[in-house]
FITI-138131 format. One record per residue (C-alpha): y, z, x; residue number from 1. Coordinates in steps of 0.05 Angstrom, whole numbers, plus 5000, padded with zeros to 4 digits. Example, Ala and Ser with C-alpha at 12.3 -4.5 7.8 and 13.67 -1.06 7.14 Angstrom:
BEGIN
FITI   north     up   east     k
FITI    4910   5156   5246     1
FITI    4979   5143   5273     2
END
This chain:
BEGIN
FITI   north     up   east     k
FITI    4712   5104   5088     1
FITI    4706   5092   5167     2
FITI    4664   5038   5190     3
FITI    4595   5042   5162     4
FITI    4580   5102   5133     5
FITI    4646   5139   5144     6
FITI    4655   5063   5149     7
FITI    4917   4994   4881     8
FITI    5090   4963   4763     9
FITI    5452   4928   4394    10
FITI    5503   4895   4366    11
FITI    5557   4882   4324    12
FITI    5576   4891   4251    13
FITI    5534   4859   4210    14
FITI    5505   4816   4249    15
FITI    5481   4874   4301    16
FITI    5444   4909   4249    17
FITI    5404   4843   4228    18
FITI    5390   4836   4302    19
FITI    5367   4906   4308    20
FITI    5318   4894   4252    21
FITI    5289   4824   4283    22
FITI    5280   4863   4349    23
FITI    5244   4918   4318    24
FITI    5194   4881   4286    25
FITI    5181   4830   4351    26
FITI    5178   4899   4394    27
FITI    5138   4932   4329    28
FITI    5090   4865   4334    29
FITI    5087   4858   4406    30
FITI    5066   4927   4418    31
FITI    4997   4921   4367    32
FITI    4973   4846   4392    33
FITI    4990   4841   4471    34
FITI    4976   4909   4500    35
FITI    4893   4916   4488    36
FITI    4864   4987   4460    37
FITI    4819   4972   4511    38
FITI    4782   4943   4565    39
FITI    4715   4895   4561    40
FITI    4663   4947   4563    41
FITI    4697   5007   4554    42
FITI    4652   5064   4524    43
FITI    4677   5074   4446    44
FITI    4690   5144   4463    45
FITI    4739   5121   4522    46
FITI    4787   5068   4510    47
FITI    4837   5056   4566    48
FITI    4898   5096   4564    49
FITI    4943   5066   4515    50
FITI    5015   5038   4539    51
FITI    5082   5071   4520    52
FITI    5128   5034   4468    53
FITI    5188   4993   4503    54
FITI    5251   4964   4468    55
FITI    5249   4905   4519    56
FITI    5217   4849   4493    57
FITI    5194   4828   4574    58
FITI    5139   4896   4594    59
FITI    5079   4859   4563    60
FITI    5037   4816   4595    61
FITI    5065   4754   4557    62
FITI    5132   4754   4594    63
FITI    5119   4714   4659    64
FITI    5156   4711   4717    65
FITI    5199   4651   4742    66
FITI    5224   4663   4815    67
FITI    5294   4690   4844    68
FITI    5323   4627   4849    69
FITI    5308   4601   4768    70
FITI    5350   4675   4768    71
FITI    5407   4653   4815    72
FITI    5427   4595   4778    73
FITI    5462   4640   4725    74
FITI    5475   4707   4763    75
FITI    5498   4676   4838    76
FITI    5541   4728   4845    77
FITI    5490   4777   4826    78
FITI    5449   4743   4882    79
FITI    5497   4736   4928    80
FITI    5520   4818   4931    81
FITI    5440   4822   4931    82
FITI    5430   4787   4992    83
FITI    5467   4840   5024    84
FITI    5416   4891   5019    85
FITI    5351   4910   5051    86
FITI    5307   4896   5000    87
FITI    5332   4821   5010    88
FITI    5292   4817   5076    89
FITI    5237   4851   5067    90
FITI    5193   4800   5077    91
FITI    5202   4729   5111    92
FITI    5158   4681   5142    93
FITI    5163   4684   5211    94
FITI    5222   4640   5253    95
FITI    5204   4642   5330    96
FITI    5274   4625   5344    97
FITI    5298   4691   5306    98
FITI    5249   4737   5338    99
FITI    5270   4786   5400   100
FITI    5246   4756   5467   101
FITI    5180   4757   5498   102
FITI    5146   4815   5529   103
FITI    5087   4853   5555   104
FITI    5062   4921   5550   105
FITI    5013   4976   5564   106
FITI    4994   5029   5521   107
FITI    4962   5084   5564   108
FITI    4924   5118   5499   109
FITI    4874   5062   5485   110
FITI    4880   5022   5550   111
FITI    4902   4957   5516   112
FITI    4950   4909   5543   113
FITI    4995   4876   5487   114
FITI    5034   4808   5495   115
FITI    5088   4780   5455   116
FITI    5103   4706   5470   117
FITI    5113   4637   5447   118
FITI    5075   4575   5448   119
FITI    5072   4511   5415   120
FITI    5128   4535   5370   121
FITI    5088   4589   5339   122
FITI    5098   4658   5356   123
FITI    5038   4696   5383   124
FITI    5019   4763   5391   125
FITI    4953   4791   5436   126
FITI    4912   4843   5451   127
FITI    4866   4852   5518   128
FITI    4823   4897   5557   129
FITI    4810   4897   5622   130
FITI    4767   4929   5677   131
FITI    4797   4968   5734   132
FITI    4795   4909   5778   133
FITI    4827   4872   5721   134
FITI    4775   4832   5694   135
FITI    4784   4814   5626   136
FITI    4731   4846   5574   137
FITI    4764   4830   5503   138
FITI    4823   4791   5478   139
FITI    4850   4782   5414   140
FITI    4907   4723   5408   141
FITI    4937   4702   5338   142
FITI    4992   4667   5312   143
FITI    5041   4703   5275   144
FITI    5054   4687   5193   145
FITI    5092   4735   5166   146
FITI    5145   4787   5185   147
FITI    5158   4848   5149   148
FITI    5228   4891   5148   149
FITI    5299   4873   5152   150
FITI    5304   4895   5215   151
FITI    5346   4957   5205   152
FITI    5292   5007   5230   153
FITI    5236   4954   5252   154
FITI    5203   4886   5244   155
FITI    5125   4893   5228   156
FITI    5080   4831   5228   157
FITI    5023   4798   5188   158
FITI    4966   4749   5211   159
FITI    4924   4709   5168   160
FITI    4861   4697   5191   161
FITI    4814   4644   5149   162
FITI    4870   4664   5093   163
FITI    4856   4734   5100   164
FITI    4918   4774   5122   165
FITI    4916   4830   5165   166
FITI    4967   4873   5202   167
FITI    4995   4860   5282   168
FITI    4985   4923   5315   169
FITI    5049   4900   5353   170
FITI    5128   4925   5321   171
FITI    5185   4922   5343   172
FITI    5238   4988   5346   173
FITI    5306   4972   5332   174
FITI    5350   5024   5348   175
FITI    5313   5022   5428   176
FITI    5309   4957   5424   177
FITI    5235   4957   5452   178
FITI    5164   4931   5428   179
FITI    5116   4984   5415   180
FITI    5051   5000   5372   181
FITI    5058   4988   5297   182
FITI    5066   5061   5255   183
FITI    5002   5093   5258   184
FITI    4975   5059   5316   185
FITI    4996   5099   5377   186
FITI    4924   5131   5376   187
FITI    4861   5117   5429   188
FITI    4829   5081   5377   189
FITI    4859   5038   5324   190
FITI    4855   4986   5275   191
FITI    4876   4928   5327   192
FITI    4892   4863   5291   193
FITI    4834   4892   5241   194
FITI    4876   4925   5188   195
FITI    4877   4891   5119   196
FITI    4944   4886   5074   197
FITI    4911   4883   5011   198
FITI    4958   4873   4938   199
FITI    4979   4947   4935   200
FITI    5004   4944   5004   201
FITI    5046   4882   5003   202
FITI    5080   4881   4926   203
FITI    5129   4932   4958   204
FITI    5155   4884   5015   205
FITI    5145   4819   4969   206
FITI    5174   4799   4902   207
FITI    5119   4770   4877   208
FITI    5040   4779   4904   209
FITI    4986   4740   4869   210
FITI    4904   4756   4884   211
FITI    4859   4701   4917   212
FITI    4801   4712   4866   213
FITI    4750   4768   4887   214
FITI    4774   4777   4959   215
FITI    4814   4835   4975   216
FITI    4863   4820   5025   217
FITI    4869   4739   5011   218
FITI    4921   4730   4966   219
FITI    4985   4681   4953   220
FITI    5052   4698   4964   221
FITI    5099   4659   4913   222
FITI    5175   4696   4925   223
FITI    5176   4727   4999   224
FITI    5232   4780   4993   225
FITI    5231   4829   4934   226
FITI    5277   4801   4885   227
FITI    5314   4805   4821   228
FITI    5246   4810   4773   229
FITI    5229   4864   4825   230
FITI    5269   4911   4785   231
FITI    5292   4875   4728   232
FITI    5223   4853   4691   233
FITI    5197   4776   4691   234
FITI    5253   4733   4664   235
FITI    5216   4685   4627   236
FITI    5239   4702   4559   237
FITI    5306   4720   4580   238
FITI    5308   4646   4603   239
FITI    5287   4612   4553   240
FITI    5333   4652   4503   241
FITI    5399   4635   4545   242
FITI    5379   4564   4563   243
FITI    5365   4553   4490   244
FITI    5430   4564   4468   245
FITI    5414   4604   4411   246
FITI    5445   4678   4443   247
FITI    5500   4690   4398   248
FITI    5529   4730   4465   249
FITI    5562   4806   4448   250
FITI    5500   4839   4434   251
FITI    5446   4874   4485   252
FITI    5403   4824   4504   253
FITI    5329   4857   4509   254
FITI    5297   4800   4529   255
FITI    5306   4826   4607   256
FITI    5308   4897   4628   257
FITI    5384   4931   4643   258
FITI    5353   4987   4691   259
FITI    5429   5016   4694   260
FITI    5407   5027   4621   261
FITI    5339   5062   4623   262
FITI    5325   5127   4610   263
FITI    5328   5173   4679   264
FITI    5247   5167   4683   265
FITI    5241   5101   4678   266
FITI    5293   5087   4724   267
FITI    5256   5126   4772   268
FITI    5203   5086   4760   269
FITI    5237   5026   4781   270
FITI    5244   5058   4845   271
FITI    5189   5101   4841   272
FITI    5134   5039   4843   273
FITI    5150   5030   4921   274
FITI    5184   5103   4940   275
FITI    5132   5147   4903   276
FITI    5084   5141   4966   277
FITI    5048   5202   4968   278
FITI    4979   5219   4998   279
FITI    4941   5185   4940   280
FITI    4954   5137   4883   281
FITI    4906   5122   4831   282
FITI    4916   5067   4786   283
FITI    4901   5079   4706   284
FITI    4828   5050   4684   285
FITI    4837   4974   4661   286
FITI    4905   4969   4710   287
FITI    4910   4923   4762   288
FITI    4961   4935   4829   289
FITI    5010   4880   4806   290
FITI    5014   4904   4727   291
FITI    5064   4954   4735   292
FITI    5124   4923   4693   293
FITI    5197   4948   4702   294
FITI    5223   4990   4634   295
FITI    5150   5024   4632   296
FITI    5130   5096   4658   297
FITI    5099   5082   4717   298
FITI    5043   5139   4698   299
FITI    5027   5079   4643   300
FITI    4997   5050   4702   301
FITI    4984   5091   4771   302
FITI    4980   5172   4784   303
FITI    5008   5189   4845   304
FITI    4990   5255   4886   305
FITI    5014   5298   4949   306
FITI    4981   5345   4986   307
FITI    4997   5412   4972   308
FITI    4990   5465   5031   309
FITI    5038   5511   5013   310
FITI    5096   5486   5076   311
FITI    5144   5432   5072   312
FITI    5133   5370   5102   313
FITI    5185   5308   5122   314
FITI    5154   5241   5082   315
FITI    5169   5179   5105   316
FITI    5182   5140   5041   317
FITI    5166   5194   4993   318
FITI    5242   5199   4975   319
FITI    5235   5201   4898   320
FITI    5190   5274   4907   321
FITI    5240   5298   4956   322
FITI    5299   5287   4905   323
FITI    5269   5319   4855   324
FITI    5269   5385   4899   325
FITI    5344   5376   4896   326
FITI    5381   5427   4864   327
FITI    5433   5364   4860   328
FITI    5386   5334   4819   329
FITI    5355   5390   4778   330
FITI    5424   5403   4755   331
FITI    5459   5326   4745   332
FITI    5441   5265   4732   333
FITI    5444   5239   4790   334
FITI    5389   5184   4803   335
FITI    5377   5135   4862   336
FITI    5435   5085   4836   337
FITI    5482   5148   4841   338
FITI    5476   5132   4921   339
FITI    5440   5062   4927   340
FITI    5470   5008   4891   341
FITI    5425   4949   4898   342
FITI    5490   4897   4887   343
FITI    5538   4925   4943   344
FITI    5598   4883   4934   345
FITI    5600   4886   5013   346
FITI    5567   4931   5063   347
FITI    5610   5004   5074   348
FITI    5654   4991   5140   349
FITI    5643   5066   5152   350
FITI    5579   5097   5119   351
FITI    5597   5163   5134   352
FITI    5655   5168   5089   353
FITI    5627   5122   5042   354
FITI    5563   5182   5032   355
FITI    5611   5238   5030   356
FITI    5655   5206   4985   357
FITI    5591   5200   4939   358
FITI    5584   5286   4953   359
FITI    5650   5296   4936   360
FITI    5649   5263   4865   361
FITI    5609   5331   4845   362
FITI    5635   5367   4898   363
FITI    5706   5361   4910   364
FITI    5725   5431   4870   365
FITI    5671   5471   4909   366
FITI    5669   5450   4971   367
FITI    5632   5464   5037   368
FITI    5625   5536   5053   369
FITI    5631   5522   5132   370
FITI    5702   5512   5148   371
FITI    5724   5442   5172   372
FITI    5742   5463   5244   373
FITI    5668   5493   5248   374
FITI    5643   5438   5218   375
FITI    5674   5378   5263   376
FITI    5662   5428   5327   377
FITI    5583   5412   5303   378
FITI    5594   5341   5291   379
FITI    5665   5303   5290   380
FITI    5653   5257   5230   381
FITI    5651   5312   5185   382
FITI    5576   5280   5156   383
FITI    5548   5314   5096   384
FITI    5489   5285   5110   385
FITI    5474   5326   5178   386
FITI    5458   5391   5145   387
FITI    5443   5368   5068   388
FITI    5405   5310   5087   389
FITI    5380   5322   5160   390
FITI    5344   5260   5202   391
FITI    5275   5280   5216   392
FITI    5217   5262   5247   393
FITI    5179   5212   5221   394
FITI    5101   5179   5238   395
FITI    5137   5128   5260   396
FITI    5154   5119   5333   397
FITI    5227   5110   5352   398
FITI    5245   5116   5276   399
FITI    5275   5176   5239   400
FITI    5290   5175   5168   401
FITI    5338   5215   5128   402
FITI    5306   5273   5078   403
FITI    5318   5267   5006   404
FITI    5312   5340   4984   405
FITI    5394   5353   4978   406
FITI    5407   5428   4994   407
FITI    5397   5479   5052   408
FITI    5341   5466   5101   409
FITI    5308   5512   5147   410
FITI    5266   5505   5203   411
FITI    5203   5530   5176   412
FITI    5139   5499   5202   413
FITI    5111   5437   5172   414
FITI    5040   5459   5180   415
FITI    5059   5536   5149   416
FITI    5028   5542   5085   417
FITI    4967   5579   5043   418
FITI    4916   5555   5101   419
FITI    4852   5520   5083   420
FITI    4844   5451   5056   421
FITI    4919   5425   5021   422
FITI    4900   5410   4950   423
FITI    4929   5347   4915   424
FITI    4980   5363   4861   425
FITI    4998   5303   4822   426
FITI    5077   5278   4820   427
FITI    5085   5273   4745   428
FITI    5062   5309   4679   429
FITI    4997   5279   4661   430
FITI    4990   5313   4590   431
FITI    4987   5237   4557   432
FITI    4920   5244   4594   433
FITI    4857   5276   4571   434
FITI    4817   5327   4614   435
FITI    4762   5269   4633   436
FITI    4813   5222   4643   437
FITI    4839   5271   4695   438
FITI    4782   5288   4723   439
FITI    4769   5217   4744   440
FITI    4836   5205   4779   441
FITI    4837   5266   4814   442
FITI    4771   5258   4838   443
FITI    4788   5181   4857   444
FITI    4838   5209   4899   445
FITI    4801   5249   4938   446
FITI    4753   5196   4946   447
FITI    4811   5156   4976   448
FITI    4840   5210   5029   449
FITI    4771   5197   5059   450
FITI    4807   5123   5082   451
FITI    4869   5167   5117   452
FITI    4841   5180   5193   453
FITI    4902   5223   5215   454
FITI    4866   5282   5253   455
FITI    4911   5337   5212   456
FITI    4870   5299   5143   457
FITI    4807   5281   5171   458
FITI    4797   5355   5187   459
FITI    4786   5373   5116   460
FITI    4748   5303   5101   461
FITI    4696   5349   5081   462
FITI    4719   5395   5030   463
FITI    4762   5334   5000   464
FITI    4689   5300   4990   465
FITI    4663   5353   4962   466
FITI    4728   5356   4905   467
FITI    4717   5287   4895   468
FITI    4644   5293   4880   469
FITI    4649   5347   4838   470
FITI    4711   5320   4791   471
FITI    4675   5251   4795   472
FITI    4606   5284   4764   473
FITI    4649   5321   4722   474
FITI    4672   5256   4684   475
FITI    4612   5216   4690   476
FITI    4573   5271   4653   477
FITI    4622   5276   4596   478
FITI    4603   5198   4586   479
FITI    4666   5166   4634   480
FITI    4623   5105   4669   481
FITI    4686   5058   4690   482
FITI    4658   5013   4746   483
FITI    4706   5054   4792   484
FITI    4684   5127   4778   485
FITI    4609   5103   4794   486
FITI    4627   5067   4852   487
FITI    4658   5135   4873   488
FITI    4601   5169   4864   489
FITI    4557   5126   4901   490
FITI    4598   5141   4971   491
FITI    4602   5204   4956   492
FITI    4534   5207   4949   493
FITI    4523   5162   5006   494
FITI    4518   5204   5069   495
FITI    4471   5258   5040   496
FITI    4419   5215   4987   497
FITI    4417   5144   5006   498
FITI    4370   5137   4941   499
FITI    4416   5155   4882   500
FITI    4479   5124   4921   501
FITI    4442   5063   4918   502
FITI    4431   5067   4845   503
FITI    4498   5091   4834   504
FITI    4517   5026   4865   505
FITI    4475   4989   4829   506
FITI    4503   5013   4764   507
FITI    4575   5000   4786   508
FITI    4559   4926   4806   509
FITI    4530   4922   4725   510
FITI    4603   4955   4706   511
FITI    4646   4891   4663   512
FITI    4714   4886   4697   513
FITI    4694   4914   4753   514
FITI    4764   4910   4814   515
FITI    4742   4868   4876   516
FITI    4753   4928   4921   517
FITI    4703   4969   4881   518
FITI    4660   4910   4883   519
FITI    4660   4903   4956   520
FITI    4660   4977   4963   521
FITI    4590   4980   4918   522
FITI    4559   4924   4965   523
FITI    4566   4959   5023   524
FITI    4536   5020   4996   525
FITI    4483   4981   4969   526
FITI    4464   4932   5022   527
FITI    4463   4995   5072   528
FITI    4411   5025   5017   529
FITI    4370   4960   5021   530
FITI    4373   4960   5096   531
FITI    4337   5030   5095   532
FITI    4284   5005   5050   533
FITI    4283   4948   5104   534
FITI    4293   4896   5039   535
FITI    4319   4841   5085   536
FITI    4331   4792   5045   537
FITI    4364   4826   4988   538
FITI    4402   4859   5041   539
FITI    4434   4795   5068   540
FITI    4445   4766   4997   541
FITI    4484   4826   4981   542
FITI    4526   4820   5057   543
FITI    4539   4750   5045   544
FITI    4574   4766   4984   545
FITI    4606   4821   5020   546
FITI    4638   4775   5069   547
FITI    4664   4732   5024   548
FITI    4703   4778   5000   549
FITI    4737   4812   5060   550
FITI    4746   4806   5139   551
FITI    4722   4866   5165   552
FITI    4676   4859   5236   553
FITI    4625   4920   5203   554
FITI    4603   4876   5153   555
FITI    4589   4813   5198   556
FITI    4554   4865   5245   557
FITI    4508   4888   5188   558
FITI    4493   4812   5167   559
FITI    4474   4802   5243   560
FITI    4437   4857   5240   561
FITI    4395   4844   5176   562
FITI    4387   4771   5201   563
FITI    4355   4785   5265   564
FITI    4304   4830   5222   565
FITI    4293   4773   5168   566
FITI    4265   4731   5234   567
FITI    4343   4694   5235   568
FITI    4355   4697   5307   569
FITI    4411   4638   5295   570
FITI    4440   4667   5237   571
FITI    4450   4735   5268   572
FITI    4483   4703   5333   573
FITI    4529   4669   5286   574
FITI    4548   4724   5244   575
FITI    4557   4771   5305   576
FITI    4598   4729   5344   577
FITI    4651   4723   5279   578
FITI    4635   4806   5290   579
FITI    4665   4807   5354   580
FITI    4718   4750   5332   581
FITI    4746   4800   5286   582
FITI    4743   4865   5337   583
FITI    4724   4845   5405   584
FITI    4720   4909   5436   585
FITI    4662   4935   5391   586
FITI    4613   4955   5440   587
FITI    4550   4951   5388   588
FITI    4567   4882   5364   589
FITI    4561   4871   5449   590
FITI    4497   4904   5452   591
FITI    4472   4872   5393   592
FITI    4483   4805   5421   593
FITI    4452   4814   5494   594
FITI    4391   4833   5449   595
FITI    4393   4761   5411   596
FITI    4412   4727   5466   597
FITI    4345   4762   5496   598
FITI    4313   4736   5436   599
FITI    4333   4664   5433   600
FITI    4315   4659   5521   601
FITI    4394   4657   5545   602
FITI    4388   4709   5603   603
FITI    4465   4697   5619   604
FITI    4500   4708   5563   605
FITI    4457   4767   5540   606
FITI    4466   4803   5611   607
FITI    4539   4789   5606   608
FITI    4540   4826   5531   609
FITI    4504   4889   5562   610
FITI    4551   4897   5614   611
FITI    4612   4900   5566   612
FITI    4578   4941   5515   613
FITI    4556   4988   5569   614
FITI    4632   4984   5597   615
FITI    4671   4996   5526   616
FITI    4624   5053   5509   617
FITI    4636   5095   5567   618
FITI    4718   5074   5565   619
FITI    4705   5097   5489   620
FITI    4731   5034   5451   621
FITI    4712   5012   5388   622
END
């Protein structure tokens, strides 16, 4: 939603089989008292979907997590060969010494001057406009807190603001060695330092995310860099068994997940809980962004979609669908550990023999139909990769990434397809699923393209509100009232009749175990309702809670706003200038300043606002 209106994972002889028996009653006794049939509230008709059976005694919320290093203690080799990999650094809080050196830069698009510097040992990154004649309208200058990336591609950055955490619009580009716009940024108008990383966003770069109670994008961050319970489950029972010293040693030990073991889908999983990015995820009713539990189907907790427009389109980290399109993978077994092994013994001196050599293990006896001289006359290191795997381009500036579908490729258009609005198509077979239940999730993700402002997406905005609506309605009338689904249908509702989007949104805000993002998403709806039926003061009760709960400068700017109607001439200056602290080049939030300034008898200040809102608006920032 933009702005107002338009503004998330066997043994041994005898004594194997008495094992066996033990661990199929704890699993058999586990699965009926920790896993709930369903959530507080849930109509009788609709308990949440049920969770799949697991041999591993840590996928239920009983098994806690204890930190890579409680892990290291045992397995520092493990850790060691770990440390060599990606995932090890992908994210760190920030060094100044370790960062590349200070710079400046222009980006002609949106007319913004970005700095990079150090200052007081912190490192600092800003944002300013300025006039023709180089007089300073807006600046935006934070510390640093985070980093994100090992580096290998690019280094992306966090702020935390009042322990909220946003996204630097600032990144630096490895392979030219350059600062340059964060991905998704090189635009006229973007999210500045605005941009929150919420949960969903950050468990993928962190091993362990924890919520700050009912805000959104405050949270804790208690292991940095993704680590060994990232893919192997929390290792609190497999702790305590081994430090015990009750493991008789021999047999499997299920107290910690082996995913070397697992079944091919829930392998994938593993993987597939950070590389399954496709144009919509939509977690299960009574599932939270941080539940999903290595060993588990990740459909036990989030349905992922792509658009479908008939073409074939590079994805940047939507590897797992691209493999799948593999006839190499149709027709093996060949998973993501076939290529990536996540405890390298040492990096490959020379990857492009080390890739092939992985080709050649199915391929040796059939191999490349273009002879070898034809083949090194196209490129000399012979690199399967080049045609099988071809670099392509990515969102990403600077940054190409290779494609995961194994085979031929061809050149054909990423835009050619069946024309009209793509349709989303979800990655896995949701027949565990009944009809309402699908209904809901496709219609949620619908609801959350809306959020994507890429122009080739926000062209069909539209029709995807109408599919939303309409699947939304569709479950809502069979009886589905989750606190999301109404929510949905209040902003879907929203632009067209104000009146039932407000009570939509009252009814969500009623809904038990209700998600703070669908909380803060029904405020808005409703305190914009009450500021039509110019009910000030239930209005501001409702913003106050709002901005509580997240940073975002709309928010402030409607608590101004309903202040200076409630008579609050004070309040609204306050709440406007944290407005323009959060996005300083809003010209409204100017405009709506120079009137309380007005207001309040300080001619200065209030002429000085009108001249920057009139100067942003025509320069067409935001």
């Amino acid at each position: 939603m933009a702005e107002r209106a338009g503004t998330v994972r066997r043994f041994v002889a005898l004594v194997a089989a008495c094992l066996a028996v033990a661990v199929g009653l704890i699993v058999g006794i586990r699965r009926s008292v920790d896993r709930p049939a369903e959530a507080p509230g849930a109509p009788a008709d609709f308990p949440v979907p049920p969770y799949s059976d697991s041999r591993y005694l840590n996928t239920g919320p009983e098994a806690t997590y204890i930190g890579t290093a409680a892990c290291a203690e045992c397995h520092q080799r493990n850790h060691q060969s770990y440390l060599l990999t990606a995932h090890s650094r992908a994210l760190a809080d920030l060094d100044p010494s370790a960062e590349p050196p200070d710079a400046t830069f222009h980006h002609a698009a949106s007319g913004r001057t970005y700095r990079v510097y150090r200052r007081g040992g912190e490192f600092r990154h800003e944002e300013i406009v300025r006039t023709e004649d180089g007089t300073e309208v807006a600046r935006t200058d934070l510390p640093v807190r985070y980093v994100i990336g090992s580096g290998q591609f690019a280094r992306s950055y966090l702020v935390e603001v009042d322990r909220f955490l946003h996204e630097s619009p600032v990144t630096w580009y490895a392979q030219p060695k350059k600062w340059g716009l964060s991905p998704g940024y090189d635009a006229p108008q973007h999210w500045s330092f605005e941009r929150p990383i919420r949960v969903g966003c950050l468990q993928c770069h962190a091993g362990r995310v924890e919520p700050d109670g009912e805000a959104i994008h405050r949270m804790s961050v208690p292991e940095r860099a993704i680590g060994c319970e990232s893919c192997h489950g929390p290792g609190s029972r497999h702790a305590e068994r081994h430090r015990s010293g009750r493991w008789p040693g021999g047999a499997e030990d299920l107290t910690i997940v082996h995913p070397g073991r697992l079944p091919r889908n829930r392998l994938e999983a593993v993987c597939s809980a950070c590389h399954l990015s496709g144009s919509a995820a939509v977690l299960l009713r009574g599932r939270r962004e941080a539940d999903f539990r290595p060993g588990m189907p990740l459909t036990d907790y989030r349905i992922d979609y792509h658009l479908d427009a008939g073409g074939e389109q590079m994805s940047v980290v939507g590897h797992v669908q691209q493999l799948r399109l593999s006839q190499c993978y149709q027709k093996s077994d060949l998973t993501c550990l076939t290529c990536h092994d996540p405890h390298a013994a040492e990096r490959p001196t020379d990857r492009t023999e080390f890739y092939r050599q992985k080709c050649l293990t199915c391929h040796a006896s059939r191999g490349c139909a273009v002879p070898v001289a034809e083949r090194k006359q196209r490129q000399s290191a012979d690199d399967c990769s080049v045609c099988h795997m071809p670099r392509g381009d990515t969102d990403i500036p600077h940054v190409a990434f290779t494609h995961h579908r194994i085979g031929r490729h061809t050149r054909r258009s990423a835009t050619e397809g069946r024309g009209g609005p793509p349709v989303l198509v979800p990655d896995a077979d949701l027949s565990h699923l009944g009809p309402v239940e699908n209904r809901r999730n496709l219609g949620i993700g619908y609801l959350n393209l809306l959020e994507n402002q890429y122009p080739e997406i926000v062209r069909h905005h539209p029709a995807f509100r109408e599919r939303a609506h309409a699947n939304l309605e569709a479950a809502y009338a069979a009886g589905l009232r989750d606190g999301l689904t109404v929510v949905g249908l209040a902003e879907c509702s929203w632009p067209t009749d104000p009146d039932r989007a407000g009570a939509y949104a009252e009814e969500a805000l009623r809904a038990p175990a209700l998600t703070p993002e669908a909380r803060a998403r029904a405020l808005l709806v409703l305190s914009d309702y009450r500021l039509r039926e110019n009910d000030f003061p239930a209005a501001i009760r409702l913003l106050e809670d709002l901005v509580r709960r997240r940073r975002f400068a709309e928010d402030w700017h409607l608590l101004g706003y309903a202040y200076l109607r409630d008579h609050q001439p004070e309040k609204a200056l306050a709440a406007l200038r944290q407005a323009l602290a959060i996005r300083p080049t809003r010209p409204d939030v100017h405009a709506a300043l120079a009137d309380v300034y007005g207001l309040l008898g300080e001619p200065g200040p209030a002429r000085d606002h009108r001249q920057k809102a009139e100067w942003l608006s025509r320069h067409h920032q935001d």
